[in-house]
C-alpha positions, 0 to 999 in steps of 0.5 A, a space after each residue: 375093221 374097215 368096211 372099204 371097197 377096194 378094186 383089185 386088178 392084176 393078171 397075176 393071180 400070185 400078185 392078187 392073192 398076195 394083195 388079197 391075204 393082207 388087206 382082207 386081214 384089214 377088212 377090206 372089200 375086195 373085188 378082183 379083175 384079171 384084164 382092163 375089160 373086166 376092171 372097167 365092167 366092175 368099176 362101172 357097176 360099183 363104187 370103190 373106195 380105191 383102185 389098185 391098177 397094174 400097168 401091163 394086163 390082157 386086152 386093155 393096158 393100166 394106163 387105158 383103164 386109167 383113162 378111161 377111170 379118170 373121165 368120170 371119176 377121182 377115185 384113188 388109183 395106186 398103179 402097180 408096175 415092173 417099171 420103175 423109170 422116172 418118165 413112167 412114173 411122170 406119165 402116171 402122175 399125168 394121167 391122174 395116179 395118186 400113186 405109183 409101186 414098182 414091183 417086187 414091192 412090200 404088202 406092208 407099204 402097199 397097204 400103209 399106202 393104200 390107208 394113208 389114201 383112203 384115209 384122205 379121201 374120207 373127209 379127214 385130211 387135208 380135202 376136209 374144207 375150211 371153206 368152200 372157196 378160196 382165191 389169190 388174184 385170179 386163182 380161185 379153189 373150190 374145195 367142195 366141188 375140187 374145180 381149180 379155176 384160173 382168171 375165170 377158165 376152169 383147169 385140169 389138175 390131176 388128183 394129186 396136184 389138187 391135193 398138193 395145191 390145196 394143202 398150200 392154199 390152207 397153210 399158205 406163206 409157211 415153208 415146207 421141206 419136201 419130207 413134210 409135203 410127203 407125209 402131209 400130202 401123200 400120208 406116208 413116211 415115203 420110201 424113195 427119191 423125194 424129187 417126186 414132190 419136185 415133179 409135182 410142183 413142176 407139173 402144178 406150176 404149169 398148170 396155174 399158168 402165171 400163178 405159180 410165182 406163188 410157188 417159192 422154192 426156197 433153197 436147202 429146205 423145200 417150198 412155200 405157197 407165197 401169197 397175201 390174204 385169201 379172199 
């Protein structure tokens, strides 16, 4: 049994209690909040080990709760939606969602889910450091702080493009297939469109400025970060 505090914010009550019977069979700490208001005052007086956020809610929206999350911490935010439409989705991932669900969804995924996050941000997976920094050229990534620098300027990357980076910073010049970036990023046998990595690594190639010529694409197969020895 786990001892993880989770914060749970839905408007529905159906919904909450739903999420609730399944993962409180895990032993999840669940705190709950039916507006962005009430999220915002529980997450500001605890800490939480993640955030199950629904979009559309009373007073403040998801998508502002997140905002306002995200100016202080990486906690994990798995986004609850009714929408399923590829720019939400892109938005989310804009914002520093580690994950989207669009409803009707299965408790069983969300909560394999919800392990597979936790369980990489605990310091067993792929953030556990090798060494505190590493650096191609001008790239330079520093596992224990997450701050990704680029030519000496310090740059935003969202939760999961850190991950995603970082996973190709540790297991460089090896091709990936976009199933094995799924399971060794994002920890779940993913169910849907695999264009989600694709849309990452399109959003990470930007954010690395000239820097993303290490990321290959490499047709009929997937990607490879292609670069020399780290320094």
């Amino acid at each position: 049994m786990c001892n993880e505090k989770i914060l749970l914010v839905d408007d529905e009550e159906l919904i909450r209690d739903m999420i609730k019977e399944y993962t409180s069979l895990e032993g999840y700490d669940i705190d709950e909040a039916a507006d962005g208001v009430k999220a915002l005052d529980l997450f500001r007086q605890n800490k939480y080990s993640l955030i199950i956020l629904d979009v559309m809610m009373p007073k403040i929206d998801g998508w502002s709760v997140c905002r306002e999350i995200r100016k202080t911490s990486h906690v994990p935010i798995i986004m609850l939606t009714a929408r399923g439409e590829e720019y939400d989705k892109l938005f989310g991932f804009e914002l520093g969602v580690d994950d989207y669900i669009v409803k009707p969804f299965s408790p069983k995924e969300l909560l394999a889910r919800m392990k597979a996050i936790i369980r990489r941000n605990s310091g067993s997976d792929i953030e556990a450091k090798k060494e505190n920094t590493v650096t191609f050229d001008g790239l330079v990534i520093e596992f224990d702080s997450r701050n990704t620098y680029v030519n000496g300027n310090i740059v935003t990357l969202t939760p999961k493009e850190y991950s995603l980076l970082a996973f190709f910073a540790k297991n460089f010049n090896r091709v990936y297939s976009r199933q094995q970036l799924l399971n060794e990023v994002w920890g779940y046998d993913f169910i849907g469109d695999d264009r989600t990595v694709d849309t990452h690594i399109k959003m990470l190639r930007e954010s690395i400025k000239e820097y993303r010529k290490f990321i290959v694409t490499v047709w009929g197969t997937g990607y490879k970060f292609e670069v020399g020895e780290p320094k």
